[in-house]
N, C-alpha and C positions, 0 to 999 in steps of 0.2 A: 269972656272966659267961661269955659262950660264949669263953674263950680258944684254944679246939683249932681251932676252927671259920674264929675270926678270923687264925690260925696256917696255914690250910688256905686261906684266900682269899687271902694274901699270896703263897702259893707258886704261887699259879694263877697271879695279876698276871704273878708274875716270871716261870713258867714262859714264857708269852704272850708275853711283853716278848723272850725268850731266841728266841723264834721269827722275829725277825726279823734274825737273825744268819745263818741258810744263806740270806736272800734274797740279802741283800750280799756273802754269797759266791758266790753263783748270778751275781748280776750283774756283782761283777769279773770271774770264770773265762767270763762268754759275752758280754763287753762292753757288756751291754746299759744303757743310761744311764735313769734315771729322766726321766719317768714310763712310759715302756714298759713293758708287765707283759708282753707275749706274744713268739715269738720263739725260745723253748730251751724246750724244756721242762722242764729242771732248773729252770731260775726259776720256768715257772709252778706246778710244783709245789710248791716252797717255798710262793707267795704262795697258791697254794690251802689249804695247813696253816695258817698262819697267820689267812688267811679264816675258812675254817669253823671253829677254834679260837676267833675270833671271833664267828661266827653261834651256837655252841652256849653263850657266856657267860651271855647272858639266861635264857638256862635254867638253868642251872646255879648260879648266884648265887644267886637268888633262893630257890630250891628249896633250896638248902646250908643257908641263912640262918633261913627258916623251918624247917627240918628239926631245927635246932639248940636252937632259941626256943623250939618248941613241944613238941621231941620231945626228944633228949639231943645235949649239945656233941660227947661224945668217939662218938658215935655221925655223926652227920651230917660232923665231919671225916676220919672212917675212909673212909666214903665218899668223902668229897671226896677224898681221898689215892687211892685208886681212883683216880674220875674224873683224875685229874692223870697219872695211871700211863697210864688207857688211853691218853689224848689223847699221852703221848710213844710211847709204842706205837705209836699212830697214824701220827706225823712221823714215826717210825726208820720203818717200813714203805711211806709213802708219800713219802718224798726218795728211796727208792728205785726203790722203782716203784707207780704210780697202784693195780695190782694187788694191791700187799702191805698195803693200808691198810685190810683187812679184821676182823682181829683186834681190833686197838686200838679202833677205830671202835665193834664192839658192846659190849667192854667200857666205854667209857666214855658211850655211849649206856644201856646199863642201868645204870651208877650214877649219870647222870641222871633217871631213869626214877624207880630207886627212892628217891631224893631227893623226887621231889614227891609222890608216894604218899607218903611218911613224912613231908611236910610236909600232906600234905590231910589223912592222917588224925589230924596233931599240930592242926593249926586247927579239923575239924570239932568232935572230943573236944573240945576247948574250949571251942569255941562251944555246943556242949550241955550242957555244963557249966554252961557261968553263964546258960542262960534259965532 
């Protein structure tokens, strides 16, 4: 049973879930009332880390999960834990400024990256395997 893995997609949820804590802070300190997203730009950057923290799950999930099944548990959550690392790397960088959202961004874009490569080539091995 992949428990490192499923240890590793929990913390994602909640990491994600935690991101929309500097919105609401964004939006008491510039008064801006929901549904407004634009207006300050400390809000919209919150809601942009949140977004794309968003927009990069599908990838990332899926790639974790096979990477885990096909290839090794405590391998594909080592990754994942990465991936969770960049993506705060990311938010500390860009709640600060849109510019500093550099770093985190490529680190948790390559352990994306190397999630689905270590999930294609945990599926293909397989699939060659049993023709």
């Amino acid at each position: 049973m992949p428990h490192l893995t499923a240890l590793a997609t929990l913390l994602a949820v909640l990491f994600y879930a935690l991101l929309s804590v500097p919105i609401g802070q964004a939006r008491k300190k510039s008064g801006i009332k929901a549904p407004t997203m634009v207006g300050d730009p400390e809000l919209e950057r919150a809601v942009r880390v949140q977004m794309n923290t968003l927009e990069w799950m599908p990838i990332f999930l899926p790639a974790l999960w096979l990477a885990a099944i096909y290839v090794s548990d405590p391998a594909a959550a080592a990754i994942g834990l990465v991936w969770i690392a960049g993506r705060a790397l990311y938010a500390r960088g860009y709640l600060e400024a849109a510019e500093k959202r550099g770093r985190g961004y490529s680190i948790q874009a390559v352990a994306a990256v190397l999630l689905w490569v270590v999930a294609l080539f945990g599926v293909v091995h397989a699939t060659l395997r049993g023709l």
